[in-house]
C-alpha positions in Angstrom: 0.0 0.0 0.0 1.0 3.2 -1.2 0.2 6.8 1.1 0.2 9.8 -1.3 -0.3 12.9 0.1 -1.9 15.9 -2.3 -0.5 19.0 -0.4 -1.5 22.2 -2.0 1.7 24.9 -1.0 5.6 24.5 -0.7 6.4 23.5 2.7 8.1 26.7 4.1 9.8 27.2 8.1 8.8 26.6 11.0 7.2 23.7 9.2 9.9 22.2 6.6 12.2 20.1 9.7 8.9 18.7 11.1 7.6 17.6 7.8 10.5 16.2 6.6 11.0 14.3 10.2 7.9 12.7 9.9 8.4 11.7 6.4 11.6 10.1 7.3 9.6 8.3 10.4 6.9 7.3 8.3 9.2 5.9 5.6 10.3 3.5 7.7 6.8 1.8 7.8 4.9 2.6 4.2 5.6 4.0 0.8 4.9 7.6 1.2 4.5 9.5 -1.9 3.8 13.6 -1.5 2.8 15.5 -4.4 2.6 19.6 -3.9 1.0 21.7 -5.8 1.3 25.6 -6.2 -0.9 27.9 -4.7 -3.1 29.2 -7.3 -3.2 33.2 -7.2 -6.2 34.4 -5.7 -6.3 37.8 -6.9 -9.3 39.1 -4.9 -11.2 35.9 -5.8 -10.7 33.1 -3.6 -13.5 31.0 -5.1 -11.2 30.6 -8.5 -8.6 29.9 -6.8 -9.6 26.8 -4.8 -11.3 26.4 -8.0 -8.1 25.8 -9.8 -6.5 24.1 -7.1 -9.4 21.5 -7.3 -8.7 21.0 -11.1 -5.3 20.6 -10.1 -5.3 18.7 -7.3 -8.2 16.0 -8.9 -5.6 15.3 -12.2 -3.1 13.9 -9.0 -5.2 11.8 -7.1 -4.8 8.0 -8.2 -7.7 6.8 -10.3 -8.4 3.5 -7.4 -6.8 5.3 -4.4 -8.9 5.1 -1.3 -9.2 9.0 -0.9 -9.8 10.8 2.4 -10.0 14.4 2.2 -8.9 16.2 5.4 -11.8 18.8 6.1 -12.7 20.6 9.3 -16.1 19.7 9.0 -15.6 15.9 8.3 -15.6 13.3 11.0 -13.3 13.2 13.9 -11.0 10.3 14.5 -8.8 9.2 17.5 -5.4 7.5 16.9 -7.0 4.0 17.3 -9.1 4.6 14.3 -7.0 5.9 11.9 -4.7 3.3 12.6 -8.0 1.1 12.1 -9.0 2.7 9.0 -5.3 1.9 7.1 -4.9 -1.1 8.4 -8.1 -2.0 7.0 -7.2 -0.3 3.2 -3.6 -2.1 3.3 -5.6 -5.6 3.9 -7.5 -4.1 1.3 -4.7 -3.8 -1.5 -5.7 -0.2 -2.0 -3.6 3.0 -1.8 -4.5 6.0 0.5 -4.2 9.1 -1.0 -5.0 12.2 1.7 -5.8 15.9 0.4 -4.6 18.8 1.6 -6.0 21.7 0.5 -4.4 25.5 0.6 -4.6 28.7 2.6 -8.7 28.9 0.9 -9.4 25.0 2.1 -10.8 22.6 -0.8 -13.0 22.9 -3.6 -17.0 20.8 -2.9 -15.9 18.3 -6.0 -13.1 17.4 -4.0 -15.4 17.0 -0.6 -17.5 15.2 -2.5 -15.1 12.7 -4.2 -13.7 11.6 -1.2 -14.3 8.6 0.4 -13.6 10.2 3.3 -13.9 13.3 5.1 -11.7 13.3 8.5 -11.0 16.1 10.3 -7.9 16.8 12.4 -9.9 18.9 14.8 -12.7 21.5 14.9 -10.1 24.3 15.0 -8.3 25.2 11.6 -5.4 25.1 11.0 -2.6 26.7 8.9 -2.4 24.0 5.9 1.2 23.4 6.2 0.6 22.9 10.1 -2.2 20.6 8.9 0.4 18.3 6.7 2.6 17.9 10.0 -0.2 17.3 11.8 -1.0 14.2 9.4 1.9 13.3 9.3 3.0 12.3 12.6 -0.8 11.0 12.8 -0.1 8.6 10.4 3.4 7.7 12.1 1.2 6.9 15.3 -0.8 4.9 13.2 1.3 2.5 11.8 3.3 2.2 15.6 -0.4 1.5 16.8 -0.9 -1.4 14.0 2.4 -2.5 15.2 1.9 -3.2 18.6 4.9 -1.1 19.2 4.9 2.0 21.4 5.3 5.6 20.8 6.5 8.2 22.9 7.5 11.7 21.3 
């Protein structure tokens, strides 16, 4: 099983050490494939924006990927049951792909596409923030389906 992540934005500081920990973590336990896209210009119209990122972002996503589409609205998920939720897609034989959407959020074809809409938290977040936030999630996930521990 394959985990691609569709990031829209260059990872910048504070956030490009902890991102690229995590990967490193992470790459010790699955294939991990991130894809970023540029920010589309806004221009005084957000709505196009996210607009293009959508077209963008929807030529990425792997035609049989299980995709989960992180949106603040979509359903909350403890540690347990994301590790749940992958283990069950690598038994599966199907690649994850997660979406990350920019500073606007996500375009509704891409919300509705998904096959899942999980939430990091009722809060938002800056996106890059978001991706490390993922990130070590889904290091914590695949020490859960281990069996091993995790302490960081």
């Amino acid at each position: 099983m394959r985990i691609i992540l569709v990031c829209v934005g260059k990872v910048r500081e504070p956030f490009a050490d902890d991102i690229a920990h995590y990967e490193r973590l992470l790459g010790r336990h699955a294939r991990l494939e991130t894809i970023e896209l540029g920010e589309a210009a806004a221009d005084g119209d957000a709505r196009r924006a996210v607009a293009k990122e959508g077209e963008a972002i929807s030529k990425r996503i792997p035609p049989d990927a299980f995709v989960i589409v992180l949106d603040r609205e979509g359903r909350l998920a403890s540690s347990e049951s994301l590790a749940a939720l992958l283990e069950e897609r690598r038994q599966a034989g199907r690649d994850v792909c997660f979406v990350l959407g920019g500073p606007f959020g996500l375009d509704r074809s891409l919300l509705e596409r998904g096959d899942e809409r999980l939430s990091l938290g009722r809060v938002t977040l800056p996106h890059q923030l978001a991706r490390v936030v993922l990130l070590e999630q889904l290091f914590r996930a695949h020490k859960i389906v281990l069996g091993e521990r995790y302490h960081y």
